[in-house]
DRENMI-361822 format. One record per residue (C-alpha): x, y, z; residue number from 1; residue in one letter. Coordinates in nm, 3 decimals, always signed. Example, Ala and Ser with C-alpha at 12.3 -4.5 7.8 and 13.67 -1.06 7.14 Angstrom:
# DRENMI-361822
> +1.230:-0.450:+0.780:1:A;
> +1.367:-0.106:+0.714:2:S;
# end
This chain:
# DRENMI-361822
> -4.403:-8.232:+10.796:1:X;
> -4.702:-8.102:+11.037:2:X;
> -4.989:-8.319:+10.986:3:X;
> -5.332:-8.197:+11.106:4:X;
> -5.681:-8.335:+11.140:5:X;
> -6.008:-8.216:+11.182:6:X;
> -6.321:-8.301:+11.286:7:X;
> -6.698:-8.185:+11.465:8:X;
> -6.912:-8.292:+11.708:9:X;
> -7.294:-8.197:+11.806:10:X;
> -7.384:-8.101:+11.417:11:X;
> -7.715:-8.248:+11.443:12:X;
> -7.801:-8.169:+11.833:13:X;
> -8.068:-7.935:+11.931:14:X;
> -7.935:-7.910:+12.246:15:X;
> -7.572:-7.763:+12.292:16:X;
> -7.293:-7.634:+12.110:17:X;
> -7.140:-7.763:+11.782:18:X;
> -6.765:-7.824:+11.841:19:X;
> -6.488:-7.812:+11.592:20:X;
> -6.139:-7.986:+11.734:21:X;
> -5.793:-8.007:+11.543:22:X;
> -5.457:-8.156:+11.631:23:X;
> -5.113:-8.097:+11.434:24:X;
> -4.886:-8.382:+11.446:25:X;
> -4.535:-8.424:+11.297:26:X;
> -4.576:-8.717:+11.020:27:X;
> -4.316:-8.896:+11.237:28:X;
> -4.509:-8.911:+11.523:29:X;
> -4.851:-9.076:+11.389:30:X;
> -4.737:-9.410:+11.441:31:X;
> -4.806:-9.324:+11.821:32:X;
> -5.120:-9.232:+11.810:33:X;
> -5.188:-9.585:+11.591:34:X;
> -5.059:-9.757:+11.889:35:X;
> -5.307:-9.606:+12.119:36:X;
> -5.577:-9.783:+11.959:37:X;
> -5.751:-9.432:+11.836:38:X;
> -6.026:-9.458:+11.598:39:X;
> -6.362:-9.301:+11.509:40:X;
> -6.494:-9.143:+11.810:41:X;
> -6.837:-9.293:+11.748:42:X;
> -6.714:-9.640:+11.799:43:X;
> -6.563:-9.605:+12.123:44:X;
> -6.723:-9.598:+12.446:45:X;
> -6.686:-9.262:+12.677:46:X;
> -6.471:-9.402:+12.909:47:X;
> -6.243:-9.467:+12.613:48:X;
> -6.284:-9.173:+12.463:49:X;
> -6.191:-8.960:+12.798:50:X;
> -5.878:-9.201:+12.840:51:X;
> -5.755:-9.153:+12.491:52:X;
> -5.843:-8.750:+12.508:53:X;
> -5.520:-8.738:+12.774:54:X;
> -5.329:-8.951:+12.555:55:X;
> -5.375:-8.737:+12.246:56:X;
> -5.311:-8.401:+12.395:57:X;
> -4.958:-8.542:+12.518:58:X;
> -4.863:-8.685:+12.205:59:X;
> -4.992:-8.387:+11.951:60:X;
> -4.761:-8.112:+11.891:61:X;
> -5.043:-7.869:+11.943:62:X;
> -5.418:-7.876:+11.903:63:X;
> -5.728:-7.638:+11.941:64:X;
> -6.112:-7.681:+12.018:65:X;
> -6.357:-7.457:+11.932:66:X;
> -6.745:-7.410:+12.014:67:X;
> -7.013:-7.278:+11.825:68:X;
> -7.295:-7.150:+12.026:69:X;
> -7.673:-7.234:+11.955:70:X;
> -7.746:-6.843:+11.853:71:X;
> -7.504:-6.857:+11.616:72:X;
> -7.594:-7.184:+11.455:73:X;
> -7.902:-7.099:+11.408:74:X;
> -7.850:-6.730:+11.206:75:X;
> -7.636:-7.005:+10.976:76:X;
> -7.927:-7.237:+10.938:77:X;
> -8.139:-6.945:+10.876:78:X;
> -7.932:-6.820:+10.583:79:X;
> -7.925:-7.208:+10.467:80:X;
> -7.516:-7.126:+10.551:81:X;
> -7.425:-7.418:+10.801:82:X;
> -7.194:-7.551:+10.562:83:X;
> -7.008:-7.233:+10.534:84:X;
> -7.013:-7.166:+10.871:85:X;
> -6.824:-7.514:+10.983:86:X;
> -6.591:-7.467:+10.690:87:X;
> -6.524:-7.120:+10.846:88:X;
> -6.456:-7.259:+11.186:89:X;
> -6.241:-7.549:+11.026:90:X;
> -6.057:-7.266:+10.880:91:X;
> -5.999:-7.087:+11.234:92:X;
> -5.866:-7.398:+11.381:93:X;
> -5.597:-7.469:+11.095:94:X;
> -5.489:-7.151:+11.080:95:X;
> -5.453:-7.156:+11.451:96:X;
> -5.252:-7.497:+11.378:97:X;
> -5.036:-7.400:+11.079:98:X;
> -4.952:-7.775:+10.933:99:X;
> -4.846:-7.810:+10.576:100:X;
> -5.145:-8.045:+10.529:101:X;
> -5.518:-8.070:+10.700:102:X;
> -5.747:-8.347:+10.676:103:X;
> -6.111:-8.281:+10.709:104:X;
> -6.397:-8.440:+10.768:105:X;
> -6.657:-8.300:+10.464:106:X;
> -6.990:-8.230:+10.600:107:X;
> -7.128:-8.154:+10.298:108:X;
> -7.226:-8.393:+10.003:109:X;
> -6.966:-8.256:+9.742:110:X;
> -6.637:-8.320:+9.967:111:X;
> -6.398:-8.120:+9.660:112:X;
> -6.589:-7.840:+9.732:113:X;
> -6.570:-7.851:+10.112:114:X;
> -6.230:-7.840:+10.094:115:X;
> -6.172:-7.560:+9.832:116:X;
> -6.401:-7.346:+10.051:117:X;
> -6.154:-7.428:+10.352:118:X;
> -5.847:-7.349:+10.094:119:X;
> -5.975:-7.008:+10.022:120:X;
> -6.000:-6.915:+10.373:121:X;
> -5.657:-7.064:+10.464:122:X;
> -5.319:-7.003:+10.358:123:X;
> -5.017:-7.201:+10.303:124:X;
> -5.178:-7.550:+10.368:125:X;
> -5.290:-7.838:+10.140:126:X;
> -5.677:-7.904:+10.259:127:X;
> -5.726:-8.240:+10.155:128:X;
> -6.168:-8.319:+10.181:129:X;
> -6.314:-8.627:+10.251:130:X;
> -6.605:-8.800:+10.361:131:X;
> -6.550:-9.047:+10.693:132:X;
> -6.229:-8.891:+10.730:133:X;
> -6.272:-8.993:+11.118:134:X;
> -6.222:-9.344:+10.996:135:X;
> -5.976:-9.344:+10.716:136:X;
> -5.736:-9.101:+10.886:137:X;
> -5.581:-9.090:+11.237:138:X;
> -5.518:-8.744:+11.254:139:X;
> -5.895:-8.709:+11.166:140:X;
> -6.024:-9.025:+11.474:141:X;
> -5.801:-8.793:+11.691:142:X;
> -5.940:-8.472:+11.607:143:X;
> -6.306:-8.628:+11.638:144:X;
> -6.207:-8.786:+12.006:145:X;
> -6.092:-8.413:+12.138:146:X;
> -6.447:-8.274:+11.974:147:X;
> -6.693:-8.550:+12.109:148:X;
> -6.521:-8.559:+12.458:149:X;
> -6.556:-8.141:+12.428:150:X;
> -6.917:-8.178:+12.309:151:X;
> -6.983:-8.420:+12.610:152:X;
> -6.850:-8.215:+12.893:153:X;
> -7.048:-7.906:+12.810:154:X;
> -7.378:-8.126:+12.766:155:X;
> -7.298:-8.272:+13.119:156:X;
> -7.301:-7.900:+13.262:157:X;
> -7.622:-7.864:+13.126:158:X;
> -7.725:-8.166:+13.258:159:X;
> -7.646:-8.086:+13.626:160:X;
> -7.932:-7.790:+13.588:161:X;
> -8.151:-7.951:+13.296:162:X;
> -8.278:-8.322:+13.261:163:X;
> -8.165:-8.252:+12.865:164:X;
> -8.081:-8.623:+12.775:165:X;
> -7.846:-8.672:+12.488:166:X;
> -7.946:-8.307:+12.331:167:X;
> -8.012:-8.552:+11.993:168:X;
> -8.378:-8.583:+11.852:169:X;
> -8.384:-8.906:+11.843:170:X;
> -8.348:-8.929:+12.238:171:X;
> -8.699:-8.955:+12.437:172:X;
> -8.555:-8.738:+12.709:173:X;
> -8.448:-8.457:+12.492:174:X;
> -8.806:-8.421:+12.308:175:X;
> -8.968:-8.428:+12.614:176:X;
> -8.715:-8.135:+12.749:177:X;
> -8.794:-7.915:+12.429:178:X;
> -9.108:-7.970:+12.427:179:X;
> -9.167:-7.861:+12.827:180:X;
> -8.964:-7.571:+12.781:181:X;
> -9.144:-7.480:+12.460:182:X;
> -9.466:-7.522:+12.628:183:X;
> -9.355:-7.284:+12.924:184:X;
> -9.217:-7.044:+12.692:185:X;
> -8.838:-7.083:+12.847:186:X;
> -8.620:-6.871:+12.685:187:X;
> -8.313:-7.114:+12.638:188:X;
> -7.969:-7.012:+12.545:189:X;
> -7.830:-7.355:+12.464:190:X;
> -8.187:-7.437:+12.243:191:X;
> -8.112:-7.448:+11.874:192:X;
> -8.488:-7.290:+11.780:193:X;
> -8.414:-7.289:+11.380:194:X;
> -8.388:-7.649:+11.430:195:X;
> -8.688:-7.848:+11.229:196:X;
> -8.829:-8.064:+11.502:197:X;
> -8.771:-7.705:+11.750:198:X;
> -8.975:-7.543:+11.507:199:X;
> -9.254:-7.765:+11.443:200:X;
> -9.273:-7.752:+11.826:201:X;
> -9.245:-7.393:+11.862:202:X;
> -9.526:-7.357:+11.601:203:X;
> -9.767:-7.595:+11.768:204:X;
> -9.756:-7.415:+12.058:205:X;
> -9.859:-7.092:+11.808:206:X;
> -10.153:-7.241:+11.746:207:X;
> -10.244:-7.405:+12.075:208:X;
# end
């Protein structure tokens, strides 16, 4: 049986892509990935998480990455569809995959009804819906390794143009980026401007 796992990175950036990774494993296999010591992404350190990236893509039967650009996250947010639009992109990368089951990781509060919105846009796989999938499944830590280590490549070719920081709100370097390139009215393609802290920005610089 073809197991797969999925799994984002970057949802709450303003800064960057959102990334959406899968693997498909035969159920035989999984025991190999246990032994590499793969768990949630967010617990491991990037070093790890580039070491056990290699690992994972020789072990998997197959896997796929996909990223969402800022312009496109934000006509989502706009519609109040962001939800829909990762369970779209979930959808892309299991049908891509074809395994007989897919865990996900749910990013919205009713996990059931995460998945059923993944079922009716795939066909001929079980979608089984859960929150902290990255840390109750190891198809799932896999998937979230191949999307974080995807998410931090593409923020480190920004960063070789941009000082962005992190991309996250909560990083010092990353307001004080949005908020210079708001202030000089820089069009930026990687900027997620229907993001709330963007926009509060974007509107104090309205009124200025």
């Amino acid at each position: 049986m073809r197991v797969c796992g999925v799994d984002e990175a970057g949802r709450g950036s303003m800064l960057g892509p959102l990334v959406i990774a899968g693997i498909t494993i035969n159920r035989s296999k999984i025991n190999l990935l246990k032994k590499q010591g793969i768990r949630d992404s967010k617990k491991l350190s990037p070093a790890t998480r580039e070491r056990l990236y290699k690992k994972i893509i020789s072990i998997v039967d197959d896997y796929y990455v996909v990223k969402i650009p800022p312009r496109v996250i934000d006509k989502s947010v706009l519609s109040h569809s962001l939800n829909h639009l990762e369970a779209k992109y979930m959808a892309k990368v299991i049908s891509k995959l074809s395994p007989s089951i897919a865990f996900v990781d749910s990013c919205d509060v009713n996990s059931k009804r995460f998945g059923k919105e993944i079922s009716k846009l795939t066909s001929n796989t079980k979608i089984r819906s859960y929150h902290h999938a990255d840390s109750k499944f190891i198809t799932v830590s896999a998937a979230s390794i191949l999307a974080k280590v995807s998410r931090d490549r593409a923020i480190t070719r920004l960063k070789k143009k941009h000082d962005i920081g992190s991309g996250y709100p909560s990083d010092p370097k990353t307001k004080v980026f949005v908020k210079k390139s708001i202030r000089r009215n820089q069009n930026l393609t990687f900027l997620r401007k229907s993001w709330k802290p963007v926009q509060i920005l974007m509107k104090k610089r309205k009124l200025s």
